[in-house]
Short mmCIF file of the C-alpha atoms (twelve columns), coordinates in Angstrom:
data_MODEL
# 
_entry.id   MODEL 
# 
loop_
_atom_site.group_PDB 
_atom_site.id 
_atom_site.type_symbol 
_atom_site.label_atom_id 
_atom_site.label_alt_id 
_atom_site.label_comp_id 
_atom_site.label_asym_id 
_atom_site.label_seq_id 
_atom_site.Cartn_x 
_atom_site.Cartn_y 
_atom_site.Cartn_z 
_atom_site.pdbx_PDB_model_num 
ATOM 1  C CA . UNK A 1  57.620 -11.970 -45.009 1 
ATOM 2  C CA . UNK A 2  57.553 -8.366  -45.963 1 
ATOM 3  C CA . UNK A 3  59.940 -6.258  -44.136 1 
ATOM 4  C CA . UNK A 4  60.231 -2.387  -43.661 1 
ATOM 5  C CA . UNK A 5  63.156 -0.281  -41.868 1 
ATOM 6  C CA . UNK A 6  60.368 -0.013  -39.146 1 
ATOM 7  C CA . UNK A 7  58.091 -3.279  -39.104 1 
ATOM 8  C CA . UNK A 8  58.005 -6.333  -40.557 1 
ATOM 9  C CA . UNK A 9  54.564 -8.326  -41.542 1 
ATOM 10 C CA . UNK A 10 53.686 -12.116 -42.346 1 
ATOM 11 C CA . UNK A 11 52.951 -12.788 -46.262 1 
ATOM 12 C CA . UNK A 12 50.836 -16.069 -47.468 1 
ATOM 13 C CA . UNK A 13 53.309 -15.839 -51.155 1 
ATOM 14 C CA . UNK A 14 55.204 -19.475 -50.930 1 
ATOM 15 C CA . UNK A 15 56.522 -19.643 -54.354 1 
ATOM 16 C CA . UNK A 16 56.897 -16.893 -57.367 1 
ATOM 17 C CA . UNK A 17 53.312 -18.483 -58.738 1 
ATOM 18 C CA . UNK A 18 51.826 -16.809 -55.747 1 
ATOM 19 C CA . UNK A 19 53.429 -13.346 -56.674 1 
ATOM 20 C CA . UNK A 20 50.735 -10.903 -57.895 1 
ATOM 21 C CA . UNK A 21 49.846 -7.097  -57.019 1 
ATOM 22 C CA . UNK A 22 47.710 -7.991  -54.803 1 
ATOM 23 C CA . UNK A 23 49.882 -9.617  -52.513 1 
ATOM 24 C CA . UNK A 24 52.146 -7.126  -52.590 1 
ATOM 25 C CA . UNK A 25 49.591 -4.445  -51.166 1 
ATOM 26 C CA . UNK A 26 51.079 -3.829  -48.199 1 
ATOM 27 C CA . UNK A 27 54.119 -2.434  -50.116 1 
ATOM 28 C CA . UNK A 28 51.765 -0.918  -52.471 1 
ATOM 29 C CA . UNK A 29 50.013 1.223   -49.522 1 
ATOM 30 C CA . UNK A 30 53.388 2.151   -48.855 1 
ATOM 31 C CA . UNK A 31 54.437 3.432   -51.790 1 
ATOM 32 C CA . UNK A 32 54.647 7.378   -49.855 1 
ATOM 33 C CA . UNK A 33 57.400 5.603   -47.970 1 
ATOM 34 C CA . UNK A 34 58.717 3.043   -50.182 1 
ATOM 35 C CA . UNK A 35 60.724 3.507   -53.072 1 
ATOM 36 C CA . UNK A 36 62.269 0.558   -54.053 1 
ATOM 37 C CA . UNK A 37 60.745 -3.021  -53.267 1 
ATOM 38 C CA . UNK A 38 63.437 -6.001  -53.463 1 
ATOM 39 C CA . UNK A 39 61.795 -9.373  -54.362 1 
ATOM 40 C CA . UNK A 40 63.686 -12.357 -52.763 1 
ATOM 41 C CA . UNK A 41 62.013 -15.082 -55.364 1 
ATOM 42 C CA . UNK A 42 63.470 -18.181 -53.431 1 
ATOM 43 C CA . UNK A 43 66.434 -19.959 -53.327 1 
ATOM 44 C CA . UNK A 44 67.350 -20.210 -56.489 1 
ATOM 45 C CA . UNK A 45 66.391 -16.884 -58.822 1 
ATOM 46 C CA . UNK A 46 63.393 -17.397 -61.069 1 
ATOM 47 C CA . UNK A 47 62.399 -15.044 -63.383 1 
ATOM 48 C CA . UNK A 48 59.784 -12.540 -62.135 1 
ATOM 49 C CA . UNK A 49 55.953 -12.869 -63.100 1 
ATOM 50 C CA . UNK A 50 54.600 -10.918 -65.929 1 
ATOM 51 C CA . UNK A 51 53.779 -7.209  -65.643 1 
ATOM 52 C CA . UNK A 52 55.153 -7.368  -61.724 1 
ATOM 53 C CA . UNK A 53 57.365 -4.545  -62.735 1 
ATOM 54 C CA . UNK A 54 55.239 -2.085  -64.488 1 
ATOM 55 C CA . UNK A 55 52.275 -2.490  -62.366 1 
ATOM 56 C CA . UNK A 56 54.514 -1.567  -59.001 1 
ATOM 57 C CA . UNK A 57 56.756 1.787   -61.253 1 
ATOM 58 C CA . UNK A 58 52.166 2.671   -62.093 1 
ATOM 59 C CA . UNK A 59 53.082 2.891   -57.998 1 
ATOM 60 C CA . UNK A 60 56.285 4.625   -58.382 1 
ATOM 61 C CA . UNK A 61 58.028 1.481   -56.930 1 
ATOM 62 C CA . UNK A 62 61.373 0.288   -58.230 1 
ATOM 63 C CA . UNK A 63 61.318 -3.321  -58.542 1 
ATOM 64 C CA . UNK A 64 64.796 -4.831  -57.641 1 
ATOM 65 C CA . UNK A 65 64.025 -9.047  -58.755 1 
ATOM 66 C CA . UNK A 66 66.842 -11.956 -56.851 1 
ATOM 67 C CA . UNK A 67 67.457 -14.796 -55.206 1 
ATOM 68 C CA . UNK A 68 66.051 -14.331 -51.167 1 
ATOM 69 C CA . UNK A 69 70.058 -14.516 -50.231 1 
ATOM 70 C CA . UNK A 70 71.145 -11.724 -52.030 1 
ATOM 71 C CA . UNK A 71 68.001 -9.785  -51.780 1 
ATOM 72 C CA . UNK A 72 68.470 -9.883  -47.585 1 
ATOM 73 C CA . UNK A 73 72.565 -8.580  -48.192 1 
ATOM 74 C CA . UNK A 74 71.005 -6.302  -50.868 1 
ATOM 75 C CA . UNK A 75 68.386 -5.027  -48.061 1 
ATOM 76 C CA . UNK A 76 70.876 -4.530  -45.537 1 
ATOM 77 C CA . UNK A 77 72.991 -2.781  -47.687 1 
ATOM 78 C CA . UNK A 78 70.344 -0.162  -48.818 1 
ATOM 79 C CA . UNK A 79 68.999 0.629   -45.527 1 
ATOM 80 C CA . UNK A 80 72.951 1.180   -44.236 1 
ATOM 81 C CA . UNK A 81 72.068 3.900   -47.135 1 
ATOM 82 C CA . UNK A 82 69.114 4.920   -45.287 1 
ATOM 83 C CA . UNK A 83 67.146 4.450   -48.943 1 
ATOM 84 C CA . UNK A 84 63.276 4.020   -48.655 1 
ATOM 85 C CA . UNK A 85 62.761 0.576   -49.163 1 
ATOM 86 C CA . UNK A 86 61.154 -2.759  -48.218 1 
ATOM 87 C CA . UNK A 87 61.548 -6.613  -48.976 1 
ATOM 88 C CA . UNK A 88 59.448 -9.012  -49.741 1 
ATOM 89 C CA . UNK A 89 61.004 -12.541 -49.021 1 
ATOM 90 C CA . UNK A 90 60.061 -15.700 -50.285 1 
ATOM 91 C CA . UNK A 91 61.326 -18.262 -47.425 1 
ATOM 92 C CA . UNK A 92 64.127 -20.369 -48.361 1 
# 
């Protein structure tokens, strides 16, 4: 799932080996809105795929890589901030 302060939209990405740009267009498209993306990578963290990071700062998005747990209190917390973000969650 990919959630904004304002929406929230299904995402096909099951596992970190599904993680590329491309899925993570609809952030991408956002980017006049979005400035940070937090990646919830699963239940357990994983390091993130290769060239995730530069390819979304090309988009001026901060990447912001954990475990789906902390990325949803990280999420919460941020928005409290009223910070331009969204999250991309890989399901537990």
């Amino acid at each position: 799932m990919v959630v904004f302060p304002d929406h929230s939209s299904a995402w096909d990405v099951q596992s970190v080996a599904d993680l590329t740009l491309e899925s993570l267009l609809p952030v991408i498209e956002s980017s006049e809105i979005t400035d940070i993306l937090i990646v919830g990578c699963g239940p357990v963290f994983v390091d993130e795929p290769a060239g995730l990071r530069d390819g979304l700062r090309k988009h001026g998005i901060v990447l912001e890589w954990m475990d789906t747990g902390a990325a949803c209190r990280t999420y919460n917390v941020l928005l409290a901030e009223d910070r331009r973000l969204a999250a991309a969650l890989i399901a537990v």
